[in-house]
N, C-alpha and C positions, 0 to 999 in steps of 0.2 A: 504493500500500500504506500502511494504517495506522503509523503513529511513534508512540509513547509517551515523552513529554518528563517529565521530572522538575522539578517545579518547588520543591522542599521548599527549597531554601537562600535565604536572606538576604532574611528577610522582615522591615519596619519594623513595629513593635508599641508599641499603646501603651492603656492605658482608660483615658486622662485625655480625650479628646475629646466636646464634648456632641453635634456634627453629623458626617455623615461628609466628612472630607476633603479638600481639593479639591489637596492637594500633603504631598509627604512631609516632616513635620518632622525635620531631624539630630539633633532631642532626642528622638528615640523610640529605645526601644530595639532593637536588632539580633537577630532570633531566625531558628535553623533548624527545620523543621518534622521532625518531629510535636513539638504545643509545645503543653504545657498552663499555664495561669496562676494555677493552685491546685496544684500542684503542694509546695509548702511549704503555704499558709492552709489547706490542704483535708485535710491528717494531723495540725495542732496540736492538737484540739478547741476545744470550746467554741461549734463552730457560728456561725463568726463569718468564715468564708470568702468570698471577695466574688462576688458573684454578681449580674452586670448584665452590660453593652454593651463588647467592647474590638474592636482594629478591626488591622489585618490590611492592609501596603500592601505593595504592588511594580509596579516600573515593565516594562512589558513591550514589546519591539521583536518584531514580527512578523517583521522582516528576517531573525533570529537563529534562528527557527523552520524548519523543512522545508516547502518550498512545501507546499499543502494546500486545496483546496478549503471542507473544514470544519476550523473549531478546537474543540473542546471542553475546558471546565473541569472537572478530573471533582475530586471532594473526596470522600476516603474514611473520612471522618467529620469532624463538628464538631459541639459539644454548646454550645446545646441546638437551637436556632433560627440559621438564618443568613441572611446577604441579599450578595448580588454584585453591586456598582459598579465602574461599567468610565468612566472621564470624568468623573465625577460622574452618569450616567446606573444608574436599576435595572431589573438585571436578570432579578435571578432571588430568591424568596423559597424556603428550605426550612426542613421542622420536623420535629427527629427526631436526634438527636445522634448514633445509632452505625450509619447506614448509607450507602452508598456515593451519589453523586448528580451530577448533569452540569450543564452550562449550555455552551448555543453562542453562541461569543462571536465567531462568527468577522465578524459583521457589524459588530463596534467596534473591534476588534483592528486597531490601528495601530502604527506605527515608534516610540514615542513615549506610550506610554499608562497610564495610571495605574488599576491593578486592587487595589480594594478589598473585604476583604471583612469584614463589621461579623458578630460573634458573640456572641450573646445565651445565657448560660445564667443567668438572672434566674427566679422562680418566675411562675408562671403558670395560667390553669387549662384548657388546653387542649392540651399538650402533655407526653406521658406523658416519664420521672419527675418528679411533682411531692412525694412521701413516699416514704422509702425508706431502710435503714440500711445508706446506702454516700454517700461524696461523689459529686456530680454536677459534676464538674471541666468547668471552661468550655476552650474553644481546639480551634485548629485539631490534633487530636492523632494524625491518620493523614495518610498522604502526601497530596499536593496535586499533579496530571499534567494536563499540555496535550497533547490526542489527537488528532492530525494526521490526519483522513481523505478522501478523495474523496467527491465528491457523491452518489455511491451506497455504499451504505458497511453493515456488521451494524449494527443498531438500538444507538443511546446513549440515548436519551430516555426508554425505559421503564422505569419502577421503580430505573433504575439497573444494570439488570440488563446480562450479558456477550453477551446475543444471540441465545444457543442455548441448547436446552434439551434433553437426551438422557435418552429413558426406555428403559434396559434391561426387557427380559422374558423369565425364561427359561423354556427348552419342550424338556425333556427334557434333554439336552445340550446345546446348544446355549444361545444368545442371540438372541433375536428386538431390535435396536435402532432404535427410531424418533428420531430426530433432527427438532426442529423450530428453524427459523432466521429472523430477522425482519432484513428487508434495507428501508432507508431511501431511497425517493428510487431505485427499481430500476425498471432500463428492460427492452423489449423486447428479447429476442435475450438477455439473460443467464441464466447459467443458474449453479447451486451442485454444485461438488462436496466429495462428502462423503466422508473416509476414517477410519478406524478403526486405530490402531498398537496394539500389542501393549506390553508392560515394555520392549522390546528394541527399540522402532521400527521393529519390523517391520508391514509393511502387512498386516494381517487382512483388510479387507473396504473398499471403494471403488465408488461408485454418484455419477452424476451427475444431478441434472434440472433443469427448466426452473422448478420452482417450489421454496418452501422449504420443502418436507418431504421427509425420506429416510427409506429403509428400509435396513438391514443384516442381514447375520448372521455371528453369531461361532461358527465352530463348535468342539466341547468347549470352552466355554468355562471359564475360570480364575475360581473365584465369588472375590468379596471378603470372606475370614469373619474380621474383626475381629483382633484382636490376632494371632491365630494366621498368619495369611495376609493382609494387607491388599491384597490383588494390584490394579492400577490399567492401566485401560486410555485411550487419548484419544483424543478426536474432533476433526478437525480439520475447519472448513466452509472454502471458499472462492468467491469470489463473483467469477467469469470474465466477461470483453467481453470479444469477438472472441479468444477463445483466453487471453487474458494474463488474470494475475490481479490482481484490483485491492484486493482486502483480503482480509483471512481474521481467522478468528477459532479458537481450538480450548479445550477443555474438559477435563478427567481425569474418569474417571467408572467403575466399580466394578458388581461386576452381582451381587447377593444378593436374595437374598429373605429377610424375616421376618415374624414376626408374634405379637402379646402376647400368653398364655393366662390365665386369668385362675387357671386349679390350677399350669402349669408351668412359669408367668414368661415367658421373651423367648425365643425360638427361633428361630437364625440359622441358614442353609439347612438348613432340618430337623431340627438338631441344638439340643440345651437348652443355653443362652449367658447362664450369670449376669451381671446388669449391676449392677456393683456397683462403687463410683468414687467422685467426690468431685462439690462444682461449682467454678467459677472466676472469682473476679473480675480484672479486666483492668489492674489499678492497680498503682504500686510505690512503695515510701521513695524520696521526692528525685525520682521521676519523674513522677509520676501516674499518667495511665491513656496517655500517648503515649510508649507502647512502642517499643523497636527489635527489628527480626527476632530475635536473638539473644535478646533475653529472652523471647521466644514461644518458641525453642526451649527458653532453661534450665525453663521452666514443662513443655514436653511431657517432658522429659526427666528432669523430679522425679515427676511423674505417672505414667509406664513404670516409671518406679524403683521405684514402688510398688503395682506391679502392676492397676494400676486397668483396668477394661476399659470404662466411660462415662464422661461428664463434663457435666454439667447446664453449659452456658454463662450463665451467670445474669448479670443479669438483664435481658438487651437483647442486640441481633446484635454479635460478636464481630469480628474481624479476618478477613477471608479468607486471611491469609497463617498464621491459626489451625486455620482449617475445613480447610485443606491439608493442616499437619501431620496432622489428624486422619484424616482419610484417607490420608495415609501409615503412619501409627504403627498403623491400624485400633481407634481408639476410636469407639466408638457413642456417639452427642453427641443431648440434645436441646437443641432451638433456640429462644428462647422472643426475645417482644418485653417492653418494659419495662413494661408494666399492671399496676399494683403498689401495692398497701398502699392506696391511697384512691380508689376511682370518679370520676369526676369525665364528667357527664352531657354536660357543654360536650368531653370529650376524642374523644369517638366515632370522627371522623373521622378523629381522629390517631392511633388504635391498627386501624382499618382502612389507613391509611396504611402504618403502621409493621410491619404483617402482611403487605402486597402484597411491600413492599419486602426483606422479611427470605424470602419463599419465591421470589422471582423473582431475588434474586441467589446464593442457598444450593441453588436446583433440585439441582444436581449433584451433589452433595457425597454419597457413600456412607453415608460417617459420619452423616450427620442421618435420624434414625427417627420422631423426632415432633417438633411445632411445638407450641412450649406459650404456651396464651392467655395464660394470668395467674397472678400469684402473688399469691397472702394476698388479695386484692381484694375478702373476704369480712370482712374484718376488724371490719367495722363493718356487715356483716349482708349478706342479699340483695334489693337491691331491683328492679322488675319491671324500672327501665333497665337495670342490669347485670345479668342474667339476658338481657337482648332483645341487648343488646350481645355476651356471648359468643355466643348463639347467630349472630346474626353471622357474627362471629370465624369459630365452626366451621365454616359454611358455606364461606364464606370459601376455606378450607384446603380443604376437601375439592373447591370448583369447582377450584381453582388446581392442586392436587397432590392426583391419586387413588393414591399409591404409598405414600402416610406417614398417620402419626395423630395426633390432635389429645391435649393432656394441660394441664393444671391442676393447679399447685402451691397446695393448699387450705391455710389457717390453723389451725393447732392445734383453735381453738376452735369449728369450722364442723362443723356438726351432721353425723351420717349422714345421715337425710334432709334436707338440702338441696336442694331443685329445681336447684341450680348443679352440682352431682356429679354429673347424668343427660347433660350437653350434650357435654362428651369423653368421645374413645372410649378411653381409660385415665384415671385418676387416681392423683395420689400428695399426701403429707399432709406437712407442714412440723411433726414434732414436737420437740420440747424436754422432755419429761420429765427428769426428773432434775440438770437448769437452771435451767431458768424454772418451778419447781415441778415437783411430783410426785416419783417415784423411778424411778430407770435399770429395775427390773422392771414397769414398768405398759408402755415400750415394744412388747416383742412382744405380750401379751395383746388391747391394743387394735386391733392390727392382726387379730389373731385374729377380732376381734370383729367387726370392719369386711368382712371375709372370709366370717362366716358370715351376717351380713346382706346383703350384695350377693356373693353368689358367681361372678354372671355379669359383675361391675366387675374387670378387673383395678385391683391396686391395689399400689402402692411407696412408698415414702420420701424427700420430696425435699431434706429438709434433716433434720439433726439434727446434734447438740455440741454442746464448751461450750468456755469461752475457758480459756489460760492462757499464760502469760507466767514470768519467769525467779523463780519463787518456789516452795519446797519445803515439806514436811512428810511426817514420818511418819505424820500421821490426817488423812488429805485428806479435806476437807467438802465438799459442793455450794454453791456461791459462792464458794468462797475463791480463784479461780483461778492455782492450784496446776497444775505438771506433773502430779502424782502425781495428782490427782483426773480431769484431761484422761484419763490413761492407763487408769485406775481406769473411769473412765466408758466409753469405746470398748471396754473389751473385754469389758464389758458389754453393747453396743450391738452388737459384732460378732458377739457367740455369740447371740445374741436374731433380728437381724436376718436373717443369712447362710444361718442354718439351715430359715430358711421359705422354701422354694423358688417358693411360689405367688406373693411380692413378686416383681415385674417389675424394678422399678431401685430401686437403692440409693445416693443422693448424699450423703455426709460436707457438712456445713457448718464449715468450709470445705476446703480444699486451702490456701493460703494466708489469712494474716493481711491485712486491706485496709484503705484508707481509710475513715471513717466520723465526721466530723468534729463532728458531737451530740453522741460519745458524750465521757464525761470517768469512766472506771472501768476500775480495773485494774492502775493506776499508771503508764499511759504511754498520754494520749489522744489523740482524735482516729483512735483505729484501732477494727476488730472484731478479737480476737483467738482467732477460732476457728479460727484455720488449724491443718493438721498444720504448716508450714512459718512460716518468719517473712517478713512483709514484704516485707525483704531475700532473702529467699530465700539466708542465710548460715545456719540451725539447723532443722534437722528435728528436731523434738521426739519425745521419746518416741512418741506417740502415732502417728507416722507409721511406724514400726516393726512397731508392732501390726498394722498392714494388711498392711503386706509380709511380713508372717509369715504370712500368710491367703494372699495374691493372689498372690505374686511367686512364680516357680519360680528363680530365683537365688538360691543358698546364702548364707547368710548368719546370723548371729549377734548381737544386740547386747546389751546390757548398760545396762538404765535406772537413773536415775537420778544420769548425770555430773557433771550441777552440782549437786548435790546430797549434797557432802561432809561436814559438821558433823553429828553427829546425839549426842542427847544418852542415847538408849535403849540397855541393856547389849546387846539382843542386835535387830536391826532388819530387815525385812524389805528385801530384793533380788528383783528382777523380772528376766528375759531372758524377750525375744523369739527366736525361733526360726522357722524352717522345715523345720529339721530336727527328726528324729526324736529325739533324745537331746541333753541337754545338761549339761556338768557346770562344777563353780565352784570356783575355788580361791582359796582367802584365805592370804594372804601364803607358797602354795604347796603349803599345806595341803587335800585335797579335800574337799568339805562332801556330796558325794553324786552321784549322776546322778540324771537325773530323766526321764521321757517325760511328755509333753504331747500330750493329742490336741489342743487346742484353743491351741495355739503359744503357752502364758505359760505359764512354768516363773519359780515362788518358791521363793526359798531363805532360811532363820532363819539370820543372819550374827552370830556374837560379836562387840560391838563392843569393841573394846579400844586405847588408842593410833592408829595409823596402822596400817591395811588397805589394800593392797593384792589386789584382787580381778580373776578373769580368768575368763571364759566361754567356755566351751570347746566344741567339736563338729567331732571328726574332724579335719581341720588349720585351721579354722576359728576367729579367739578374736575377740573383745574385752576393754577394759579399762579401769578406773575406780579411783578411791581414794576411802575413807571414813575419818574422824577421828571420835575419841570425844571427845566432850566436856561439861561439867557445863551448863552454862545452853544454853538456844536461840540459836542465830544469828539475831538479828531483822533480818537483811539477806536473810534465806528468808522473811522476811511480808510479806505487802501490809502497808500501812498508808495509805487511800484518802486521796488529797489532798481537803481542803476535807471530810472527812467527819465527820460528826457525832460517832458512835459508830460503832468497828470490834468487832466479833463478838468478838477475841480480852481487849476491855476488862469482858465482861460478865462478870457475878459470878452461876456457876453452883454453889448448895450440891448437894449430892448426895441426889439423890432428889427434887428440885424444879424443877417447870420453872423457865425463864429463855424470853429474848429471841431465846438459841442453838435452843431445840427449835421443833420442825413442828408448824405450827396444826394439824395432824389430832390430835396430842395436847392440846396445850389444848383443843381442841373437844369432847375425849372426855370433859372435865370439866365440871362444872353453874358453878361459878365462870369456869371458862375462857370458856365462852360467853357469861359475863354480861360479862367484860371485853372479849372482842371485839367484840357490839353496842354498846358504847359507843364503841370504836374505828372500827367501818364508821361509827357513824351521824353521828362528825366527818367521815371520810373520804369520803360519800358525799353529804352536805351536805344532806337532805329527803328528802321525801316525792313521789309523782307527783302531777300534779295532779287527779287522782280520788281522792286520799286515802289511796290506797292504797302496799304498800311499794314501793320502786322497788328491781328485781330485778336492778339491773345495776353492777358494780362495774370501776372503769376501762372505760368502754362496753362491756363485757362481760357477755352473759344470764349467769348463775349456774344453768347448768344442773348437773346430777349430776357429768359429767365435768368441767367445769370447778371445781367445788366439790373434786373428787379431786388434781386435778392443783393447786391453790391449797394443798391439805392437806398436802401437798411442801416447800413454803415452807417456813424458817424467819420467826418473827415479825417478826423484824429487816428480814432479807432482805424481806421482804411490802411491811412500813410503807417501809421506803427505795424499791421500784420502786412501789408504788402512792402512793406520797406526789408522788413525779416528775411520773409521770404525769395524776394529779389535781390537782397544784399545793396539795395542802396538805404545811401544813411542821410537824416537829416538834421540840421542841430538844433538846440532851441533857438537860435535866432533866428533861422528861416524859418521853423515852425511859429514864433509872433510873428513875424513878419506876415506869412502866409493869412495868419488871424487878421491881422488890421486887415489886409487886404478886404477879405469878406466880412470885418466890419464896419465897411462903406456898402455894401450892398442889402436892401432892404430885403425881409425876409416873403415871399411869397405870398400870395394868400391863397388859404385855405381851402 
């Protein structure tokens, strides 16, 4: 019988080595696995996290192990690239940082033996994430098991995968179950039996043969209908000589049916199943992305809390001890590989790799409804490789798994007609309206739009937000990341999105706050902070509230804006969140009204005067906060960007005149406006094409209609600062006042 050894503790570490090995140095340092080495360099900013070769030793006595015919090394992730030296001898090359993988080492494995393993996450261009706004944290950061099995033994070598593969079908009541099983090195006269338990281990259904396929049936069977019933059945193989059993293997696995409509969204056995959720990245403060069990739960258990019912895993295969919860907790998950933000013609194999590997070890999973090729990968246009490449892809998925669908997380800027939107059988769009330009109302219209030109695509949402962090205001802007504005924004996004039943899924970017070590904005770098949650996973910000007032059917009440005491307005807006039906406010004990909300945000006009004392109320339900009046701003509630040239709140806005603070769609509205901003692009954009002609593209961007909309969003400032980045030209603050007076001789528009 199969033994699963733990091998995570007291591993020698070190990236000072130029070659691998040949003995443990005492001056390396001592790590337990899961162990990331960016873990700190990889949430400071600045982009300056070390990214090359570190190496990975332990000494291993065979003696110490459970007699076994075979050894296997199984490694449940390592990013990005890895290689396993057993003596100074290799053995094994893998590429692909977040999936499961093996090595039989049973032929070097001595009393006495020095197991090496060298882990490269250095850039490159053959191996997907090489762009992407997350850290790509190097190390051994999921467990590390020595698999003790007999010479005949369930298949280790393929894909990585558990050996079995169970496809429920159901047919009336019933369950029709085919179970397929891949046995290593199987002799004549063995034969597999196959059983099927119930929640209660109880034996359902029990069939033996002589080869590795079985049939079952589960009769009335108990379907798996996501949050509401996440009901879990298992299959258990075993693989018999002469009566005794010699390994086994078993599976959990869930028996639903769905499918996408493209008018009535996502439809779980029969029934209409809004998917509307966040996505998640796998990283933490002080951790990285080498989680322990426990924090896989606190993350399912903020996500329930929030009544989310999918969860987009972005952007690479997650933990399987994640995909588990998920099918416990009944979230509908899609599973995507990391093909992301930049094509790379030389990766091909490695996102065919990374595809095999993510559907032959997730087969099982309930929770996973569709395999998603790629995200943004369009960024910089469609070319015939990448176009030949997803199709691929989708082939791919559909030989491998005929039970799920294929989906594509498209880039804001990626036209309707695209030839790339025809290849999945769903799509959903990665927008930022009302962030990265445009305004929070062009969200649903566009989708609208997308809906009446392709009626027969379904079509969702696979990202949208916007960041904020511990800083207030009562007239929250877009960019200023402010709570008030996060909050301001989402429930805008939520009554826009939620109400269009024909979107399929709906993913928040993010559910937490992640690594992302580029970035230096915000005022605390090195992260993306578009999480509802922080980092830490110590503050659910307002915004996370907002959803649970949507999603959650747990009572509840809360009261925005806690950290947010100093205000210097006589009478200041107050925000609760609710789930309930009514909700009332009391200032210093005094009632200010009840209020109903069909749309769960209840505002209240609060006297500010001295110290407030405020309490939100519903049925025995309350929360509570305090507000202070006072004469100037608290400028410990403003950003004020490090190393930043000019902040927003320095510019000098007379009244009735633009400034640097209003949307290029207003300057543009002006005959003057547009004559300052062609002088503007035609610094930032540096010539002409070499036909003479204009060149139509700004930060590699076509300037199509919609994109010219969503730029009109921007303010000026905001514009010149993220397109100055990304084009490398710089401005100082003297031309940027300068630029200001300019269009504070031009009057501002009307309305």
């Amino acid at each position: 019988m199969r033994q699963i050894i733990s091998l995570n503790r007291k591993w020698a570490f070190s990236k000072l080595p130029e070659a691998v090995p040949s003995a443990i140095d005492p001056k390396w340092d001592l790590v337990n696995l899961p162990h990331s080495w960016n873990a700190i360099d990889g949430q400071d900013g600045d982009n300056d996290y070390y990214r090359g070769t570190a190496y990975y030793a332990k000494m291993l006595n065979k003696a110490a192990f459970p007699n076994a015919e075979h050894y296997y090394l199984e490694l449940k992730g390592a990013n990005s690239s890895a290689d396993v030296y057993m003596d100074g001898k290799h053995l094994a090359h893998h590429d692909g940082g977040y999936s499961t993988w093996r090595v039989d080492i049973t032929a070097h494995l001595g009393n006495a033996s020095l197991l090496v393993i060298a882990v490269d996450n250095s850039p490159n261009e053959t191996v997907y994430p090489q762009m992407a706004d997350f850290t790509f944290y190097g190390g051994i950061y999921r467990d590390v098991n020595l698999i003790c099995v007999p010479e005949s033994h369930f298949d280790l070598d393929y894909f990585g995968g558990p050996g079995i593969a169970v496809t429920p079908e159901i047919t009336g009541a019933d369950a029709k179950v085919t179970v397929d099983t891949y046995v290593t090195a199987g002799k004549l006269g063995q034969t597999v039996r196959y059983t099927v338990y119930d929640a209660q281990e109880n034996v359902i259904a029990q069939t033996e043969t002589a080869d590795t396929h079985g049939e079952l049936t589960i009769p009335n069977v108990h379907l798996w209908h996501g949050r509401k019933d996440p009901y879990l059945y298992c299959c258990e193989a075993e693989l018999l000589e002469d009566g005794e059993v010699i390994d086994s293997v078993c599976t959990r696995f869930g028996c639903r049916t769905f499918r996408i409509d493209p008018e009535n969204g996502f439809i779980l056995n029969g029934e209409e199943y809004p998917l509307r959720g966040v996505s998640r990245h796998q990283d933490r403060w002080g951790v990285g992305n080498a989680l322990l069990p426990e924090h896989h739960e606190e993350d399912m258990d903020l996500i329930c809390e929030m009544g989310a019912t999918t969860i987009r895993l972005a952007h690479y295969q997650h933990d399987q001890y994640f995909y588990d919860l998920c099918d416990e907790r009944g979230l509908v998950i899609w599973a995507e590989i990391p093909y992301i933000s930049k094509h790379m013609p030389t990766g091909r194999e490695n996102t065919i790799s990374q595809m095999k590997e993510l559907i032959v070890q997730n087969y099982n999973h309930p929770s996973i409804v569709v395999w998603g090729l790629s995200n943004e990968i369009s960024i910089g246009g469609s070319t015939e490789d990448l176009l030949e490449n997803h199709r691929i892809l989708n082939d791919l998925c559909h030989e491998m798994d005929k039970t799920r669908l294929t989906t594509i997380a498209a880039v804001s800027m990626c036209k309707m007609d695209d030839p790339y939107l025809q290849i999945p059988d769903v799509v959903s769009y990665n927008h930022y309206f009302g962030w990265y330009g445009g305004e929070t109302a062009m969200n649903g219209p566009w989708f609208d739009k997308f809906h009446a030109t392709h009626p027969n695509i379904p079509i969702g949402c696979s990202e949208y937000g916007c960041e904020a962090l511990d800083w207030h205001t009562s007239d929250p802007r877009q960019g200023d990341y402010t709570e008030e504005y996060q909050a301001y924004y989402h429930e805008e996004l939520i009554k826009q999105l939620f109400n269009r039943k024909y979107m399929w899924a709906t993913h928040v970017w993010n559910m937490f706050d992640f690594g992302a070590d580029a970035r230096n904005e915000g005022g605390e770098n090195g992260q993306n902070h578009k999480g509802l949650v922080t980092m830490d996973r110590k503050y659910k910000k307002d915004s996370f509230y907002a959803y649970k007032a949507w999603l959650s059917d747990e009572p509840f009440v809360h009261l925005c804006g806690k950290r947010y005491i100093d205000r210097v307005e006589a009478v200041t807006k107050v925000t609760v969140y609710s789930n309930q039906p009514t909700v009332e406010l009391f200032a210093n004990g005094v009632s200010l009204g009840v209020q109903e909300a069909a749309d769960h945000f209840f505002y209240f006009e609060v006297p500010n005067a001295g110290e407030t004392k405020l309490v939100a109320v519903s049925g025995d339900l309350k929360d509570e906060g305090v507000i202070r009046k006072v004469e100037t701003f608290n400028e410990a509630y403003r950003l004020k960007e490090e190393g930043a040239i000019l902040n927003w709140f320095d510019v000098e806005e007379p009244e009735g005149y633009l400034s640097l603070n209003d949307k290029m769609g207003d300057v543009l509205a002006t005959v003057r406006g547009k004559l300052i901003f062609a002088g503007l692009m035609a610094k930032m954009m540096g010539g002409k094409k070499k036909d003479g002609g204009e060149d139509n593209k700004v930060m590699g961007f076509e300037m199509t209609a919609d994109m010219m909309t969503m730029m009109n969003g921007f303010t000026v400032l905001r514009l010149i600062t993220m397109a100055g980045g990304m084009m490398n030209v710089k401005f100082t603050k003297e031309q940027l006042l300068d630029l200001n007076a300019q269009l504070n001789k031009i009057k501002k528009p009307k309305k």
